[in-house]
N, C-alpha and C positions, 0 to 999 in steps of 0.2 A: 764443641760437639763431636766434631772429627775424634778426638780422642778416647770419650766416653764410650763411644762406640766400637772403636776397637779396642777398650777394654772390655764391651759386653760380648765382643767378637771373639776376643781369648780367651771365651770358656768352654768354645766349641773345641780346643784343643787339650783342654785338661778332664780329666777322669770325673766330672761334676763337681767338685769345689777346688780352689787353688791358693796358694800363699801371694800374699803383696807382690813380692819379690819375681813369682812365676807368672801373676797375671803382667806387672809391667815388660816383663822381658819380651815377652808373647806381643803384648802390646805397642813395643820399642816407646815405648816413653819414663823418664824416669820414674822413680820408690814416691819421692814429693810428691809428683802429679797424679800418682797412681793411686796415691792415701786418699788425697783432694777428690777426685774424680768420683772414684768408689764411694767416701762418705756421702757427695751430693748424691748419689746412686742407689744408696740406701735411704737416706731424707726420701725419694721419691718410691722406696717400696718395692725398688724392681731389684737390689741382692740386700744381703746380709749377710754375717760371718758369727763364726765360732770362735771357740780360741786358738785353731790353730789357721784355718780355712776359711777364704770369700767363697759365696755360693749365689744361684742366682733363686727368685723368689718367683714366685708362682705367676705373675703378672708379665712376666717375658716367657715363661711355659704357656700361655693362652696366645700368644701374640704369635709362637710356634703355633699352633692348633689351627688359626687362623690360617697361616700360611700355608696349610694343606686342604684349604678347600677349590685351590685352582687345578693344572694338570698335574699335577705333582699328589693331589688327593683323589681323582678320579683313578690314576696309576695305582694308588695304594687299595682304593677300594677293590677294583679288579684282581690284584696281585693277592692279597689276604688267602682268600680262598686254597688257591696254588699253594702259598706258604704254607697253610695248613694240610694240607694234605700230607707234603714232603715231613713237616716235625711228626704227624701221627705215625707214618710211615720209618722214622728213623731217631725223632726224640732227641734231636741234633740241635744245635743252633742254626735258622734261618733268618739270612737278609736278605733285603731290598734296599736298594744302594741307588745314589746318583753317582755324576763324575761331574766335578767342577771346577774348572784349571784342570792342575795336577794332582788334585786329593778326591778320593771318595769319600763322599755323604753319608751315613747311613739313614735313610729313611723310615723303616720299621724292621722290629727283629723279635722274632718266636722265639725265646729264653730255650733251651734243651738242658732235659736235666739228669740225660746217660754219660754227656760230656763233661770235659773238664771246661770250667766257667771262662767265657770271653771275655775279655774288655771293651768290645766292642759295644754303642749303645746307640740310640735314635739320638742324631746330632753329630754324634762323634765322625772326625774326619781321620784317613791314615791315607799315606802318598799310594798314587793308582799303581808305581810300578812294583808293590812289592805283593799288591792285594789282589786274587783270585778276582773280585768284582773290577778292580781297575782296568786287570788286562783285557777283560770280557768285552770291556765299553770300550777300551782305546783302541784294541786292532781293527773297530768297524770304522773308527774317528775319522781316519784318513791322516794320508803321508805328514800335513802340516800338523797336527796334534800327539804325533806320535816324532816329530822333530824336536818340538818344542820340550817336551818329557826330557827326553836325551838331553838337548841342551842344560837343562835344569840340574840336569847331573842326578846321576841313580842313587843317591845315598841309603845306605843300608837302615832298615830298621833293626833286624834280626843279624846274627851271626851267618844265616842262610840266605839274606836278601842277594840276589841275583843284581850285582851292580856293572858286568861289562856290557857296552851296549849290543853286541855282534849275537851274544847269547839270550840276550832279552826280546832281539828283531825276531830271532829264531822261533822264542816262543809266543809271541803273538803271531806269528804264520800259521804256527800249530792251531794256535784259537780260531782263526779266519776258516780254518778246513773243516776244524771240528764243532766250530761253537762251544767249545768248553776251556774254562782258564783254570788252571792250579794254582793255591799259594798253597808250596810245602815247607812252611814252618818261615814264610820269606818276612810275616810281618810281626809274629808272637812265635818262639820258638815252645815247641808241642801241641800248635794249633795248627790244625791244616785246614784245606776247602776247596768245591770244585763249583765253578761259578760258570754260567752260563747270560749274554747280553739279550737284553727286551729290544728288540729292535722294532721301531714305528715304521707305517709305512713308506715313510722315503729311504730305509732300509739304513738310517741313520741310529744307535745305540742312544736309546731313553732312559735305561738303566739296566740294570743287572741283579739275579738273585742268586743265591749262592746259600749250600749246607754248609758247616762247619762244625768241627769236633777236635779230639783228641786224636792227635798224629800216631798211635800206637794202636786202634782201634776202628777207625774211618776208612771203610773197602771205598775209594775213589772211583775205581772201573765199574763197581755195583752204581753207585749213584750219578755217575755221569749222565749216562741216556735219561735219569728220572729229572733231574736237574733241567736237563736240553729240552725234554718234552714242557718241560712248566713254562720255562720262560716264553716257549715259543707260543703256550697258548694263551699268556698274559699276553705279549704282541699282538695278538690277532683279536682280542679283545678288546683292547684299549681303546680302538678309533683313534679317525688322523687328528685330534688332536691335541695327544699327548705327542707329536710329533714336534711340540713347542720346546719340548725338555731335551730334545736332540744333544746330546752331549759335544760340547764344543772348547776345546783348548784353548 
């Protein structure tokens, strides 16, 4: 069972379908167990494949849906609003992001269609230190969650990922003052975004939202303050008890 699971695990890491080969890697178990595993997986209706790609089936997307009826969907129904307003306003791509470990979640995302197209999707996770929403949530974390990152080692996603740690302290101090995080091209090179964290009332980071666009087009100093105002009025919205999604390392 352990296994099965962390192969339905490792599709939160690929672009929505994957090869044998990339879900067992993701999954650390071997090509055999991973053929094994995936067909009883399909017998049971929850993936299926193509001919080149596994994918998952509709019956683990409800089991998702499900999942957002606790604080994590009362966050989103508040949040929507905000979001919208920012994509009428700018026609960007907009998320809503968790932080969990060292990766952010994406929870819902307003498609923009002035920009060049994301990869980013509802599910999809990328490491917090390269992503505008990650540093938003990790500089309210506190010193042990923001250790912990470090230790992990900053691995680069992009040719621009910010990997020494002395220069990445620097920029979550920025965040703490300003409440705004940049990723400039740190996690998709020619996407960039200016993220700002949802903080709950014990002043603890819930999530974060964040515009994103085209690095050649995206005025950040314009968007910054309109970003800061959103998230801070999702915070004040929310009630203490989305204070349960409190992002923690």
């Amino acid at each position: 069972m352990d296994k099965a699971v962390s192969l339905l695990i490792a599709f939160s890491h690929t672009s929505g379908g994957a090869t044998l080969t990339e879900l067992a890697r993701e999954a650390g178990v071997s090509k055999s167990t991973a053929h094994r595993l995936l067909g009883m997986l399909r017998s049971a209706g929850l993936v299926d494949r193509n001919e080149m790609d596994w994918y998952l089936r509709s019956p683990v997307l409800r089991l998702g849906a499900l999942a957002l009826r606790g604080e994590a969907g009362i966050l989103r129904e508040v949040a929507l609003p905000y979001m919208t307003e920012l994509y009428e306003e700018t026609h960007e791509n907009v998320h809503l992001a968790l932080l969990e470990g060292s990766e952010v979640v994406y929870l819902e995302k307003l498609y923009g269609h002035r920009s060049s197209p994301a990869p980013s999707r509802v599910g999809h996770r990328v490491p917090c230190h390269t992503s505008g929403l990650g540093k938003a949530m990790l500089a309210f974390s506190g010193e042990s969650a923001v250790r912990q990152v470090i230790a992990g080692g900053l691995r680069p996603a992009s040719a621009r990922s910010v990997t020494v740690p002395g220069v990445f302290l620097r920029q979550l101090e920025a965040v703490r003052t300003d409440r705004v995080a940049y990723d400039r091209e740190e996690t998709w090179l020619g996407l960039t975004c200016v993220a700002s964290p949802i903080l709950g009332p014990s002043g603890l980071p819930v999530a974060a939202i964040s515009v994103a666009g085209c690095s050649r087009t995206m005025n950040l100093d314009v968007l910054a303050p309109k970003v800061r105002a959103a998230a801070a009025q999702i915070g004040r919205k929310s009630g203490p008890d989305v204070d349960l999604l409190a992002a923690a390392v």
